[in-house]
Structures are given as C-alpha cells and as structure tokens.
C-alpha positions in Angstrom: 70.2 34.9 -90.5 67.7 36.8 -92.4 69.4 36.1 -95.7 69.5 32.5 -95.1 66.0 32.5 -94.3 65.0 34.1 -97.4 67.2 32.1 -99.2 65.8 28.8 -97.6 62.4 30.1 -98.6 62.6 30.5 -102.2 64.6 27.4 -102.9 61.4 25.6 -101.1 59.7 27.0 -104.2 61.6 24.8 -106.6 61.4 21.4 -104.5 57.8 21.7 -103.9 57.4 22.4 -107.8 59.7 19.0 -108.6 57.4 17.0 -106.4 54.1 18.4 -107.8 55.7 17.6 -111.2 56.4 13.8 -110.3 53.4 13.2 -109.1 51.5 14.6 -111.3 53.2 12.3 -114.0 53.5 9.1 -111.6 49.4 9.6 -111.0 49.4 9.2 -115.0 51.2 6.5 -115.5 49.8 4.6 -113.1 47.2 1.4 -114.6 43.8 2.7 -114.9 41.8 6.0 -114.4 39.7 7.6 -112.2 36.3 6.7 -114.0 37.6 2.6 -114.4 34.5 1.0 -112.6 33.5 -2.8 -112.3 31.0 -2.2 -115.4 32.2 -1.0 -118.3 31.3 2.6 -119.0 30.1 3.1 -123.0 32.3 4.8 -125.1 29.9 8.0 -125.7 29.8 8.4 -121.2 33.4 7.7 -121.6 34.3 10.4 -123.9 31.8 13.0 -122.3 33.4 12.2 -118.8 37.3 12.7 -120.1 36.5 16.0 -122.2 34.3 17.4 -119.2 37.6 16.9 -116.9 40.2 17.4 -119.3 41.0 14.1 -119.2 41.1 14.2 -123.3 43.8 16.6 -123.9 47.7 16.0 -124.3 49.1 15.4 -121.0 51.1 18.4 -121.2 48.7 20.7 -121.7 47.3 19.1 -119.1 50.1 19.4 -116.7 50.1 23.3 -117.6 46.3 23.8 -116.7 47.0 22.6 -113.7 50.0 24.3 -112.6 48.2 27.8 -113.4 44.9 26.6 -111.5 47.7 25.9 -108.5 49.1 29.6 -108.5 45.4 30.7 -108.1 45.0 28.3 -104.7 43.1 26.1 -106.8 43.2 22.3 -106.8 40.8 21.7 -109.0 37.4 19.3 -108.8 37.9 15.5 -107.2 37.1 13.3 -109.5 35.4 11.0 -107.2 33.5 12.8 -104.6 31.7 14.7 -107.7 29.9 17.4 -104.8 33.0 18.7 -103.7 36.5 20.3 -104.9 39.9 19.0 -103.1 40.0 22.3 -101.4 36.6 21.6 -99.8 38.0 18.0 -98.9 41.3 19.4 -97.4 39.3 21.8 -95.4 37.3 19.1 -94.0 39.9 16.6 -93.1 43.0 19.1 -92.1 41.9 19.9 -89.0 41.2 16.7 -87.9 44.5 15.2 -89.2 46.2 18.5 -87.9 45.0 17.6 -84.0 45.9 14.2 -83.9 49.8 15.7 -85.5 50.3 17.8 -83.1 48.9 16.1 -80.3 51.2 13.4 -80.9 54.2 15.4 -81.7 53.6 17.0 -78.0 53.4 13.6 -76.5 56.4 12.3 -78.5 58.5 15.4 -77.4 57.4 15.6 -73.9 57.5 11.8 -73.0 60.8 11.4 -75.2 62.2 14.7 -73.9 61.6 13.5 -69.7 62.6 9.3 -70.7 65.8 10.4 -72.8 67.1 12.6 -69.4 66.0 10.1 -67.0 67.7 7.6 -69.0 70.8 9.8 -69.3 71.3 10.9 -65.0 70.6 7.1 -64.5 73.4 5.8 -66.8 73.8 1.8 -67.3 71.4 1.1 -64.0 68.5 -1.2 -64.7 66.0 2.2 -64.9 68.1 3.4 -68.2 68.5 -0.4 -69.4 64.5 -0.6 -69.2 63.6 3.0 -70.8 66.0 2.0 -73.4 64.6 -1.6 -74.1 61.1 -0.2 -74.4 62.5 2.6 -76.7 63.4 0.0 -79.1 60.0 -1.8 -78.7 58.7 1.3 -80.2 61.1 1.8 -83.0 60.7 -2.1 -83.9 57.2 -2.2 -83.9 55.1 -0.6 -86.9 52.0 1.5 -86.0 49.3 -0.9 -88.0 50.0 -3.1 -85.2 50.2 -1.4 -82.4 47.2 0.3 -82.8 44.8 -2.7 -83.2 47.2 -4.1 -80.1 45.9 -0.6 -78.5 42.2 -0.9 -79.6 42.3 -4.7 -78.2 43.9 -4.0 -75.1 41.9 -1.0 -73.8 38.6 -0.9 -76.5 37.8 -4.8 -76.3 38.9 -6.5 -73.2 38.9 -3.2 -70.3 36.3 -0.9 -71.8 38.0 2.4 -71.5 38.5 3.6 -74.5 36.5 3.4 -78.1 38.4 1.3 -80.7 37.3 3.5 -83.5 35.4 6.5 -84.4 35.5 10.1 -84.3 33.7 12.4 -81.9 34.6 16.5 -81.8 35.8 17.2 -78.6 36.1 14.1 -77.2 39.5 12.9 -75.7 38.8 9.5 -75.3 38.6 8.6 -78.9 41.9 10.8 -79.5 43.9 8.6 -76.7 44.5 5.5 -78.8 45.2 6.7 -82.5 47.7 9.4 -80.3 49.4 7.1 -78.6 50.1 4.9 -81.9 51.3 7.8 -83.7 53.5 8.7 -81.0 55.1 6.0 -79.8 57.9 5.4 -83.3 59.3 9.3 -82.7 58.7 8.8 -78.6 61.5 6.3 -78.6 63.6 7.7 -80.8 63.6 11.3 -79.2 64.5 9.3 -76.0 67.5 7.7 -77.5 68.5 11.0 -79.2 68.0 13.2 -75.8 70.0 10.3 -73.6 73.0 10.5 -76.1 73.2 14.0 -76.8 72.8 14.7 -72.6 75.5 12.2 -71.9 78.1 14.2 -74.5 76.5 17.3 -72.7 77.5 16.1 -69.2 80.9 15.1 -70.5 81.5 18.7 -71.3 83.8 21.2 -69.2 81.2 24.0 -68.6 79.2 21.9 -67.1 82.1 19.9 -64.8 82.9 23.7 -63.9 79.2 24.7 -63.3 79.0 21.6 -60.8 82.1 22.0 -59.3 80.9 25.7 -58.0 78.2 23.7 -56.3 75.3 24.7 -59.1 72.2 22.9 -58.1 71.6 19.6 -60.4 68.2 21.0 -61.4 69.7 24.1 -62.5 72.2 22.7 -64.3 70.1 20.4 -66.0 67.4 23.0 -66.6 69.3 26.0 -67.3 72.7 24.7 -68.7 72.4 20.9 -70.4 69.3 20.9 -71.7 69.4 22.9 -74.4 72.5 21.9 -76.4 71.6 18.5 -75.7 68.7 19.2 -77.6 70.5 19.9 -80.8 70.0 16.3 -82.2 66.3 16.2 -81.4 65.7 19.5 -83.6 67.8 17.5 -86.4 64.5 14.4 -85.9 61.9 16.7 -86.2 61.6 16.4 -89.8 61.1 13.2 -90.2 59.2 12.3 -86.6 56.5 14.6 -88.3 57.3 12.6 -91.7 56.7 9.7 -89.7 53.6 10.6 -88.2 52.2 11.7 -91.4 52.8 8.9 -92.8 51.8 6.9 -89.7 48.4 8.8 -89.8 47.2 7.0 -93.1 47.4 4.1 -91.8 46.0 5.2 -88.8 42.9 7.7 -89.7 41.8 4.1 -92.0 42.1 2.0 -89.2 40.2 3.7 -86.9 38.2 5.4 -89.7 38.8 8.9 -88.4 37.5 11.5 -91.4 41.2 13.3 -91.9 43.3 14.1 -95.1 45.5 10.7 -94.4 42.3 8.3 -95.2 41.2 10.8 -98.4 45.1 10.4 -99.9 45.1 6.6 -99.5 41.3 6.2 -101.2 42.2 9.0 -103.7 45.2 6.6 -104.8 43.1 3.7 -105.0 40.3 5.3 -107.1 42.8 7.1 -109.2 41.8 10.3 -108.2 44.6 12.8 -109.7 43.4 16.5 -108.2 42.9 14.4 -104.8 46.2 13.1 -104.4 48.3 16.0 -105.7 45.8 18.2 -103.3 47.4 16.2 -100.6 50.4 15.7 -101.8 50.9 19.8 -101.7 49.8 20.0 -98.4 51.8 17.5 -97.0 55.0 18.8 -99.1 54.6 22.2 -97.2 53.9 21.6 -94.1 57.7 19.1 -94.3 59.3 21.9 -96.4 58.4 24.7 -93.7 59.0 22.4 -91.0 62.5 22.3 -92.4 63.0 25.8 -92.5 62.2 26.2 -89.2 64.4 23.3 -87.7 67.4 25.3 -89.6 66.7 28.1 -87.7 66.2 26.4 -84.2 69.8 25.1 -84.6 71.0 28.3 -84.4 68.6 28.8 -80.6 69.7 25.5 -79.5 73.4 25.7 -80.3 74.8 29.8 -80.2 77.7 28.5 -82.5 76.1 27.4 -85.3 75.8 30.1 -87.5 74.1 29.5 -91.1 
C-alpha cells in the first residue's frame, strides 16, 4: 500500500505538469490579451506594458520563466489587479471557496448517504419512488437555476435568507449558495448508496447475520454500510469536480469574493498568471482527492488490494 501510494504521488507530478502546460498555451492562443481595453493603448504604453511583464519575449521562453517561478511557489503578478500577485488573490478567495466545498460536500454526503438507505430498506414503496424522483430533479436541474430558484423562493418572497452577499461568520448567507452546490452530488450519492445497499442486502453474510437474529440497526450500521459505500468513494472525484465547477457559477451569482469568481473574470480579462494560479490549485486539490479515494477503496472493501 505504501508503494502504491508513493507511486500514485509521483505520477500526479506529471499530470499536473501536462495541465499547466495546456493551459498555459490555450490562455495564448486565445483572441486578445490581457491589456486589450475599449481604447486603444498607443504603441510606446503598449510596448512598455508587454516588456515590463514579459509579454514581449518568444512564448517559449516564456513558458520556461514560468515553470521555474512555479517550482519556487510563485505564480507570478495578475495582470489585472496590478496591487496584488495571484498568490495574494488565492489566499484571499481560498478560504472562502474552500467553506462553501466542504460545507456542501458534507451536506451532499450526509443527506445522500441517510436518502440513498432510506430509499434502499423501503424498496419500490411510494417513500423510495419519491426520494428517487426528487434525486433525479437534482441531477436534471443545473445549479444557475436553482440557485436564483433558491434566492426567489426564500430571499424575495419569505424573507429568510439573503439572496446575495457575503458576511464572515454568518450561516444565513452560506444556506442558499450550499444548498445549490449540493444538491447535483446529493442525488446522485442517493442513487449510488440505494444501489450499492440493495446488492449489499442481496449478499449471504448479511442473510446469515439476520438469520442469527442480528438487530437491523446493527446490521445496517456495522455490517452493510460500509461496502455499500464502495461506489460512493468511486463519485467523490467528480461530486467535488462538480462542485468546483458549480462554485463559479455560483460565487458570481451571488457575488461571494472566492477563487471560482477570480477564475471566471481572469478568463474574461485575459489574465494568464490568474488563471493558471487557479487552474493549479484546482488541479491539486482533484489530483489528491484522487489519491485519497484509491486508498479509501482499500477501507471500504478489505479485498481490494492495490
């Protein structure tokens, strides 16, 4: 196990340089140029601004300044937001981006987790017919509109919660954007736990573990959970893919200062230290997720052996 691990790790190295490559070059080919504005810069600003940056040397040179700037932890100046570096950016938004992640991976595990088993002891009445319908509400329905459904629902028309916004500490304007990014990986952890629970229940141990009169909530508990959980650790990669991707949509919405809303106006304005910045982050946070789902396999399931 320790092998694989290590093994795991330093393949990650080469992925996460492949993706740093391609966007480096995509960001380049790209139409226009981070200092592009309405009114036409003169040629003189022009030039000053490109060989200030590095903008003015061959692209491969370029490519190499940058890749030995990122071995030192340094993503370089944004191009935009001319008082700060991408480092300073990323350490302002991460935390913000990382709380609403996690706080709707929790929900969408929990929720899923509790719906999926309900669903599954219940099988074919109307109470696993209903969780199942509303799961695929939630799959069908993209997050840019259930959130403003959200912010109508409870911001405009009951007054509970803010519609956008961002205060530290406060729950309330947590709830909706939470809830939005939940609700995709909610259902389909529900569907996931329901199926792999059924094939769990199917399974002789657990026929022999009833059959000695085990109590159902130790069985469940004790016994069926946790292999039935085996093709939930195999979503976890892309439910967090999802909610990172969910989030940029989300954090511009409801204009909530986290890394999602700096990639998506770092596209827009061309800024190329901005968006590979994020683009790292985001790279290896799914790359080490994935490392760590490999080894949960081998918790969940004692036979798998990597």
């Amino acid at each position: 196990m320790i092998r694989y691990f290590f093994t795991r790790l330093a393949s990650a190295i080469p992925a996460l340089l492949i993706i740093v490559t391609a966007t480096f070059f995509l960001m380049r080919a790209a139409p226009g140029g981070p200092f592009d504005q309405e009114q036409t810069l003169p040629p003189e600003i022009m030039a000053n601004l490109q060989r200030a940056y590095g903008l003015d040397q061959p692209i491969w040179t370029q490519y190499g300044r940058y890749l030995k700037s990122l071995l030192h932890g340094d993503f370089g100046p944004s191009f935009k937001y001319k008082d700060f570096t991408v480092t300073e950016l990323i350490g302002q938004g991460f935390p913000v981006s990382l709380q609403l992640g996690v706080m709707a991976m929790a929900l969408a595990l929990i929720a899923g987790i509790l719906l999926g088993t309900f669903a599954a002891l219940h099988r074919n009445s109307m109470a696993d017919y209903a969780t199942m319908s509303l799961a695929m509400v939630g799959i069908a329905i993209p997050v840019f509109v259930v959130l403003p459904f959200l912010g109508i629902l409870f911001g405009v028309y009951l007054h509970w919660l803010p519609v956008a916004g961002w205060e530290s500490g406060s729950i309330r304007h947590r709830a909706l954007p939470v809830i939005a990014l939940a609700l995709p990986p909610l259902a389909y952890i529900a569907r996931l736990t329901r199926a792999g629970m059924l094939e769990v229940l199917r399974s002789d141990f657990i026929r022999t573990a009833f059959a000695k009169g085990l109590p159902l909530r130790t069985l469940m508990w004790r016994h069926a959970l946790r292999p039935a959980l085996t093709p939930v650790a195999g979503y976890l990669v892309p439910a967090v893919a999802s909610i990172m991707t969910g989030s940029l949509v989300v954090e511009s919405i409801a204009g909530i200062p986290g890394i999602g809303r700096y990639l998506v106006q770092g596209a827009l304005n061309r800024d190329y230290t901005l968006v590979l910045g994020m683009v790292v982050v985001y790279s290896t946070l799914l790359i080490g997720l994935g490392l760590l789902v490999d080894l949960l396999y081998a918790w969940l399931d004692p036979r798998v052996r990597h």
